[in-house]
C-alpha positions in Angstrom: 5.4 64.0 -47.3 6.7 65.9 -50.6 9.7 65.1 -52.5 11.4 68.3 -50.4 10.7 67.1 -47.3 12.1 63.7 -48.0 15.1 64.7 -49.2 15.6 66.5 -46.3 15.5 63.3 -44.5 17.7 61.6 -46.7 20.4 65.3 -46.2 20.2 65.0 -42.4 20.8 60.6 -42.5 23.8 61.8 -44.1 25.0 64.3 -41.5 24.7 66.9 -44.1 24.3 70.5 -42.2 21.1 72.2 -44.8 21.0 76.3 -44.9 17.3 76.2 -46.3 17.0 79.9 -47.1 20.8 81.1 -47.4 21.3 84.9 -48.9 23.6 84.5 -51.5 24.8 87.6 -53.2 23.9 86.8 -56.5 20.2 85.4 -57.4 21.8 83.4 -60.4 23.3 81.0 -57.2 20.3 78.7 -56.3 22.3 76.1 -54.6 25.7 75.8 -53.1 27.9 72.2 -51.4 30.7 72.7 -49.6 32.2 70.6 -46.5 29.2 69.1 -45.4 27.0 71.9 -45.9 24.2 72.8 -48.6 22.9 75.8 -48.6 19.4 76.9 -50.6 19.2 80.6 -51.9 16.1 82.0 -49.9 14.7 83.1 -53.6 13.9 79.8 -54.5 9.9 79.7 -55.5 8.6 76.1 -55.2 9.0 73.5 -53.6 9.4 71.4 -56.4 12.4 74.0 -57.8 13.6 73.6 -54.4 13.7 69.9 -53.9 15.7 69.9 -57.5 18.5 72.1 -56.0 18.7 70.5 -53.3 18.8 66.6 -55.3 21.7 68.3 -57.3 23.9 69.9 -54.2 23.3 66.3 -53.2 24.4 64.9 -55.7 28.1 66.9 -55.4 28.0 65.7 -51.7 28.3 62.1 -53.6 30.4 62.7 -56.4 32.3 66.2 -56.8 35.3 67.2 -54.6 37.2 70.2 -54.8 36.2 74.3 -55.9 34.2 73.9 -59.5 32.5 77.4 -59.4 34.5 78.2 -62.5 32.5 76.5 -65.4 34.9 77.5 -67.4 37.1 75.0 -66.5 36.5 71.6 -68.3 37.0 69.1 -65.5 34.7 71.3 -63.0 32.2 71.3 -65.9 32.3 67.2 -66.0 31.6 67.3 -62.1 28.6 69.6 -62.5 27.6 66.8 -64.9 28.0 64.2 -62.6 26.0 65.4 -60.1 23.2 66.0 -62.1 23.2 62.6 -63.4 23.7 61.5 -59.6 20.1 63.3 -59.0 18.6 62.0 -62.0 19.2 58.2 -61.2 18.5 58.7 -57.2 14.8 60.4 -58.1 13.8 60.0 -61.6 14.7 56.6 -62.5 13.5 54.6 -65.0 10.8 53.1 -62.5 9.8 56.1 -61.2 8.9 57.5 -65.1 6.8 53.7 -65.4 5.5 54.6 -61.7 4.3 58.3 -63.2 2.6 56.9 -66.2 0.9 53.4 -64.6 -0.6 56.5 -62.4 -1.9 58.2 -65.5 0.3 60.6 -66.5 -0.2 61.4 -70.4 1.8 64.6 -70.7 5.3 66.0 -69.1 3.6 68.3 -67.2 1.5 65.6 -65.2 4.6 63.4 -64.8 6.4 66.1 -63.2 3.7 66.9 -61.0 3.1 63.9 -59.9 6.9 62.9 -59.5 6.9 66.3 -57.0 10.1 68.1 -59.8 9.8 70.7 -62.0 8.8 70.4 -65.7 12.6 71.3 -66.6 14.2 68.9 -64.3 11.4 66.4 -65.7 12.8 66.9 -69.5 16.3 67.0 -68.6 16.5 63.8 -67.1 14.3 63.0 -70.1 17.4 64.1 -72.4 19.5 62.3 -70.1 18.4 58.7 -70.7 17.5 59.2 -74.4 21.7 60.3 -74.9 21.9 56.9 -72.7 19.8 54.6 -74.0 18.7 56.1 -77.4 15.4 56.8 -78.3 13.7 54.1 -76.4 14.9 51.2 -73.7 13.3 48.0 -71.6 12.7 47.9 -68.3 10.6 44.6 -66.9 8.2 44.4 -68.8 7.7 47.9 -70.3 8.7 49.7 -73.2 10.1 53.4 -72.4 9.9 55.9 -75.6 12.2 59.4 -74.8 11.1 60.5 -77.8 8.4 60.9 -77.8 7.9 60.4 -74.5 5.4 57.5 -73.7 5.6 53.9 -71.7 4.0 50.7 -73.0 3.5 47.7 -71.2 4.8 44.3 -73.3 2.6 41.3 -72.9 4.1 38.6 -71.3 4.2 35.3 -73.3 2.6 32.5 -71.4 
């Protein structure tokens, strides 16, 4: 099962109605919450750029309320950033980055392949944790650079 068609479970656990190939008028649209629903623009490529939509209109299911299609408006712009960090924690956590290179990831590319997101999303959430954490945190027992990125396991003391 790929990341897209887990979400999908996870959409319909929540009652969540999900238009998978919705014709918005505009192709900049990719994604779209409102009362319940999240629709998909039908333009969407991959399955990896669709399973990042769809983790984002999630994450506005979880944490945005109200219209915010006007970016111009600072509070609206705080929620889109909300939701994105909502979809960073709930698929690219800090164990699922140790997860990607224990598997043998070396490069971005790999990682994001092999986490099932797209290179972009990958880096973003990159940028994400290194404004959170600075350039490098613990987790367990393993080292996490964001900069550049790289994981190292710590030797446990006996």
């Amino acid at each position: 099962m790929n990341r897209f068609e887990s979400l999908e479970n996870d959409v319909l656990a929540e009652n969540i109605e999900l238009l998978e190939n919705y014709h918005f008028n505009s192709n900049r649209i990719k994604g779209l919450y409102c009362n319940n629903t999240i629709a998909l623009n039908k333009n969407i490529k991959t399955q990896q750029e669709k399973a990042c939509i769809l983790l984002e209109e999630l994450g506005h299911h979880h944490t945005s309320c109200g219209n915010i299609i006007h970016q111009s408006v600072a509070e609206n712009r705080k929620q889109e950033h909300r939701a994105r960090m909502w979809a960073y924690n709930y698929c690219l956590g800090l164990q699922e980055i140790i997860r990607a290179f224990k598997h043998g990831c070396n490069s971005v590319s790999e990682a994001a392949e092999y986490l099932d997101v797209t290179e972009e999303f990958f880096l973003d959430a990159i940028e994400y944790y290194k404004n959170k954490f600075g350039l490098h945190t613990t987790v367990d027992n393993y080292l996490i650079y964001f900069e550049p990125l790289g994981v190292l396991e710590l030797y446990k003391k006996c």
